[in-house]
N, CA, C and O atoms as CSV, one atom per row, in Angstrom:
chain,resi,resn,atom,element,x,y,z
A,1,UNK,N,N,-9.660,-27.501,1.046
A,1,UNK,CA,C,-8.791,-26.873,0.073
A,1,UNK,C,C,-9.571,-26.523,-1.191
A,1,UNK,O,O,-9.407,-25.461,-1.792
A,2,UNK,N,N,-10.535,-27.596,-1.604
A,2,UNK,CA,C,-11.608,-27.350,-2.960
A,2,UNK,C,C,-12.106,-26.450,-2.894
A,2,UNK,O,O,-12.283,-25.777,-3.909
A,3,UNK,N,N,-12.650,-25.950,-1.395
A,3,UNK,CA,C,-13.285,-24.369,-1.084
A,3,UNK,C,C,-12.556,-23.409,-1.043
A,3,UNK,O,O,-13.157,-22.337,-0.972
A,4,UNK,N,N,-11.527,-23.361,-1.059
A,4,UNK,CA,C,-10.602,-22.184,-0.928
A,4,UNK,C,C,-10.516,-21.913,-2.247
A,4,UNK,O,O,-10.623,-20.812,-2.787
A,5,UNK,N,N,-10.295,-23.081,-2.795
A,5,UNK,CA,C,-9.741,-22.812,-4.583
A,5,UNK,C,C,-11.163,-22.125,-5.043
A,5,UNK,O,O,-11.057,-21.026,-5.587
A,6,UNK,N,N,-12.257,-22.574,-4.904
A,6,UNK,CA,C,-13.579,-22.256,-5.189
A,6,UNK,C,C,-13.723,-20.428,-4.712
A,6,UNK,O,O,-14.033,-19.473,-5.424
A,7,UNK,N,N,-13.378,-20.472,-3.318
A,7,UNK,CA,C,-13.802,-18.707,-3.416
A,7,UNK,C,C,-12.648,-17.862,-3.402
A,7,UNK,O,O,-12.854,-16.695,-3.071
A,8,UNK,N,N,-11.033,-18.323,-3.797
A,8,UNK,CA,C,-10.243,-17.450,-4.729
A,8,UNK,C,C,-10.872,-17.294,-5.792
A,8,UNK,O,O,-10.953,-16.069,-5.876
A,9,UNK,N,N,-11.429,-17.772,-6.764
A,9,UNK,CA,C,-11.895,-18.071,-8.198
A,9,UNK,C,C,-13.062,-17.068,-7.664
A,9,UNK,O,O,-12.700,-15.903,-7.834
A,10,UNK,N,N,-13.757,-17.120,-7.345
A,10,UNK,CA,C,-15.513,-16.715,-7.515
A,10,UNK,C,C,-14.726,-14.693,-7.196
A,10,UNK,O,O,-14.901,-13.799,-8.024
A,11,UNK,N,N,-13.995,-14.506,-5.945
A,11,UNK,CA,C,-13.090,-13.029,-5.814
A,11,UNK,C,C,-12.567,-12.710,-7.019
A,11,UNK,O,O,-13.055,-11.647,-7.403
A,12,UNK,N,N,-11.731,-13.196,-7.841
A,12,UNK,CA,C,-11.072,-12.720,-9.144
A,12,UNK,C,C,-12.389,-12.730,-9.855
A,12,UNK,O,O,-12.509,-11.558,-10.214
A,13,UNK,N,N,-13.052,-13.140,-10.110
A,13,UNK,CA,C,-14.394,-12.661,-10.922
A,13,UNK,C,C,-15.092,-11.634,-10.652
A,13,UNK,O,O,-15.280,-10.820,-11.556
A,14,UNK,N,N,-15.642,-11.412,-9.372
A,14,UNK,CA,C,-16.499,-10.206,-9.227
A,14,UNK,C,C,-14.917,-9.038,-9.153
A,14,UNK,O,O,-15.301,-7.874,-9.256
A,15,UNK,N,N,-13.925,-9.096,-9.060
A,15,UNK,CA,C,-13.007,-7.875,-9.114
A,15,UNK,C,C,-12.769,-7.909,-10.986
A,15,UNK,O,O,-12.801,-6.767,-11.443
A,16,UNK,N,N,-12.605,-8.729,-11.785
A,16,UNK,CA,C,-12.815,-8.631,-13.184
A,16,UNK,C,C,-14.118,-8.341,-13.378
A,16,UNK,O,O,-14.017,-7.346,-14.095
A,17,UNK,N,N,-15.578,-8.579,-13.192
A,17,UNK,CA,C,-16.738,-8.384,-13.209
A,17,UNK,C,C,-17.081,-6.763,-12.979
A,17,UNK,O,O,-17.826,-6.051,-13.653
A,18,UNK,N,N,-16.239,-6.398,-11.725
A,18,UNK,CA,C,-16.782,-4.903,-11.585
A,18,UNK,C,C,-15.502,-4.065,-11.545
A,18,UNK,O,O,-15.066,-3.429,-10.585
A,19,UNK,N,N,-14.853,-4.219,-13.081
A,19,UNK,CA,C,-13.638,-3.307,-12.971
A,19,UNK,C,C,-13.829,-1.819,-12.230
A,19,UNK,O,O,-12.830,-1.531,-11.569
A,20,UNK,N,N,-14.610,-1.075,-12.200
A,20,UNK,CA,C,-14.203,0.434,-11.823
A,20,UNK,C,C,-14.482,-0.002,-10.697
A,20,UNK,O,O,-13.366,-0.190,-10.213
A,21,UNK,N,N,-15.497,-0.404,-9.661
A,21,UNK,CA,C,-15.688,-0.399,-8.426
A,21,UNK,C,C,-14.253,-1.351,-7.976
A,21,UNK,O,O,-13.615,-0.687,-7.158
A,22,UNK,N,N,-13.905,-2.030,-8.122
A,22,UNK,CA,C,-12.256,-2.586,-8.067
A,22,UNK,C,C,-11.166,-1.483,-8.033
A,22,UNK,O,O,-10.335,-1.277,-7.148
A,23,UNK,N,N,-11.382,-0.752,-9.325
A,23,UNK,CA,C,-10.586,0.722,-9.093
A,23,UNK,C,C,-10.818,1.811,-8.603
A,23,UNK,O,O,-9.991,2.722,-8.573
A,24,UNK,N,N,-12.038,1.882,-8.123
A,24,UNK,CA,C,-12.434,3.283,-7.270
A,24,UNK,C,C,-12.332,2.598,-5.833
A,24,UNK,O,O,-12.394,3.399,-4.900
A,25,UNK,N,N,-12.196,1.345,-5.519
A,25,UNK,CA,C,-12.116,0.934,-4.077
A,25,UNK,C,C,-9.969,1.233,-3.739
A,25,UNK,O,O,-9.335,1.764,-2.827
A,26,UNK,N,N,-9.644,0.654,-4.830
A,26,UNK,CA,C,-8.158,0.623,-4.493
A,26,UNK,C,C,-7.821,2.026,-4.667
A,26,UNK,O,O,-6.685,2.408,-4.388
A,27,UNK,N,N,-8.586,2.718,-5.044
A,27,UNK,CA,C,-8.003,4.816,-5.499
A,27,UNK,C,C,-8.366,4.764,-3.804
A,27,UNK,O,O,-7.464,5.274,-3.140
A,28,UNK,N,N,-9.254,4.362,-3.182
A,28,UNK,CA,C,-9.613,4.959,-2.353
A,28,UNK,C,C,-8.617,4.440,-0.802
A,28,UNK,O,O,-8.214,5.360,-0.090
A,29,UNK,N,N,-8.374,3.349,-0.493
A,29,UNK,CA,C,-7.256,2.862,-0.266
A,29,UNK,C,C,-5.891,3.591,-0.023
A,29,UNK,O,O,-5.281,3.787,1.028
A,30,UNK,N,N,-5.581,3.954,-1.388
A,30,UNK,CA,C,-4.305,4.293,-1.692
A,30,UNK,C,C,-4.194,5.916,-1.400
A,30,UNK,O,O,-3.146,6.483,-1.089
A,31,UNK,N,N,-5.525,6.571,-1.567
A,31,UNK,CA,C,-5.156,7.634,-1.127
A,31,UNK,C,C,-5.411,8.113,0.377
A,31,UNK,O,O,-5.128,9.259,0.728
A,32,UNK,N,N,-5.958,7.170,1.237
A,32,UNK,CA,C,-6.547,6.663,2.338
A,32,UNK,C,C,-5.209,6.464,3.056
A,32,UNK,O,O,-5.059,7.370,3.876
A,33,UNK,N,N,-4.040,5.485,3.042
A,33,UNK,CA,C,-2.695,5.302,3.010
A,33,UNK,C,C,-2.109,6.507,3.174
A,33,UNK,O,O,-1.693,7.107,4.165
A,34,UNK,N,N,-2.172,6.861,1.508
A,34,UNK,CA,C,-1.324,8.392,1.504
A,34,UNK,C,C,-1.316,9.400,2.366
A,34,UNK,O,O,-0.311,10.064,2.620
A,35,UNK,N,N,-2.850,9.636,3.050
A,35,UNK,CA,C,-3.171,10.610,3.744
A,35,UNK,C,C,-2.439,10.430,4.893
A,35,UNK,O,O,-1.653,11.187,5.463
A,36,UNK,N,N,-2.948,8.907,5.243
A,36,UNK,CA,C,-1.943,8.838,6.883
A,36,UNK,C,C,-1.015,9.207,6.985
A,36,UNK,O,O,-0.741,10.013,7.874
A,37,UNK,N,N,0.137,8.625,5.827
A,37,UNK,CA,C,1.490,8.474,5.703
A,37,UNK,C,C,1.593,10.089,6.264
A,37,UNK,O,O,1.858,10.382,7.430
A,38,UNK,N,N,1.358,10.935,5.317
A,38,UNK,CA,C,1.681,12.446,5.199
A,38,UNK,C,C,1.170,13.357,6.438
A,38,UNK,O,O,1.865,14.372,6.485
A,39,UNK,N,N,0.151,13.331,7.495
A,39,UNK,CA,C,-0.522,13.667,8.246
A,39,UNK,C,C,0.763,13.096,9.383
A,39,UNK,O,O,1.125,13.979,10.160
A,40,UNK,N,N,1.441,11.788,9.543
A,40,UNK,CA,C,2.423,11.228,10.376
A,40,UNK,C,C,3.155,12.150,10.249
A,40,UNK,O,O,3.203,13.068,11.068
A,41,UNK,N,N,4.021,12.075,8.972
A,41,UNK,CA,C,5.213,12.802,8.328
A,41,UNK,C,C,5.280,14.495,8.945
A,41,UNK,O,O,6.233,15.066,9.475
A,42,UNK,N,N,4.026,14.963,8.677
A,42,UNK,CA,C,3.899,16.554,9.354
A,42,UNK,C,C,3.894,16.620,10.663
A,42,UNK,O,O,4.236,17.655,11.236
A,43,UNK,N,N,3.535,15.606,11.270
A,43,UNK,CA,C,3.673,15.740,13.004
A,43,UNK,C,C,5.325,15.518,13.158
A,43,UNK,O,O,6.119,16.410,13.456
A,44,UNK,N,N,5.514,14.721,13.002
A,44,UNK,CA,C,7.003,14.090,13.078
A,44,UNK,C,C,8.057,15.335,12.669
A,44,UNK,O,O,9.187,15.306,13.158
A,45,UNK,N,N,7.762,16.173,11.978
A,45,UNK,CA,C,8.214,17.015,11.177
A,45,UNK,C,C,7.991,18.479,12.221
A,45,UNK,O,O,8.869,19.134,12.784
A,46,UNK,N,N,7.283,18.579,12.224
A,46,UNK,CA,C,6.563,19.590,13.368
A,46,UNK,C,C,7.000,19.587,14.940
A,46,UNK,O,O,6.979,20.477,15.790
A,47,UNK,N,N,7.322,18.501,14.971
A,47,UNK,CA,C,7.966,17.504,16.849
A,47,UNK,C,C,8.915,18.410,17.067
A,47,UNK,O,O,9.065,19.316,17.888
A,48,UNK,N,N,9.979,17.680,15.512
A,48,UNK,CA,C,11.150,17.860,15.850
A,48,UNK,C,C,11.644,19.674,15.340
A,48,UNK,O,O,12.664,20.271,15.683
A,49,UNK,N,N,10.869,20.020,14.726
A,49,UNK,CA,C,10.786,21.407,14.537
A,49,UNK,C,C,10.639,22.140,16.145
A,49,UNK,O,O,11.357,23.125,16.316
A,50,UNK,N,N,10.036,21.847,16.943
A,50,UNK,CA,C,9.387,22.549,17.706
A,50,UNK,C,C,10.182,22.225,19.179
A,50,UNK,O,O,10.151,22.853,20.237
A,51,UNK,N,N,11.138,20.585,18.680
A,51,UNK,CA,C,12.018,20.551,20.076
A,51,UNK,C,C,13.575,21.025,19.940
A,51,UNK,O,O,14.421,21.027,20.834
A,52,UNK,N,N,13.777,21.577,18.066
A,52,UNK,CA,C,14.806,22.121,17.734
A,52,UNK,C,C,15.024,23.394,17.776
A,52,UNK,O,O,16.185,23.774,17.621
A,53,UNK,N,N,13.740,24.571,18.041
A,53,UNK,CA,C,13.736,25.196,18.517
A,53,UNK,C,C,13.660,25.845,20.140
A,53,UNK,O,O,13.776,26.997,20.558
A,54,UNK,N,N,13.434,24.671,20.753
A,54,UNK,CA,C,13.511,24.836,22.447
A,54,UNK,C,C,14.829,24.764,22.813
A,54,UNK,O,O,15.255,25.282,23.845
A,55,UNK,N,N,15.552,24.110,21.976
A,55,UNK,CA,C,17.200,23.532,22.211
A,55,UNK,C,C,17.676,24.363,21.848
A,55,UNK,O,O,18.906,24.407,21.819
């Protein structure tokens, strides 16, 4: 458990230590996410477009 507490602690430091690389990793993430989300959304979107026109 002393080690766990030990390398939570030592992680919150190097992410306070290297604020922008902390925030250019989570920009990257998030827009990484986003992309999927929206790339799903247009197929899904496109499906039912394309089986609402066969019907």
């Amino acid at each position: 458990m002393k080690r766990l507490l030990e390398n939570i602690k030592i992680a919150f430091q190097a992410l306070f230590l290297n604020k922008l690389r902390s925030f250019l990793t989570m920009l990257g993430i998030i827009i990484g996410v986003g992309a999927v989300v929206a790339m799903l959304s247009i197929g899904t979107g496109a499906q039912q477009s394309v089986l609402g026109s066969i019907q």
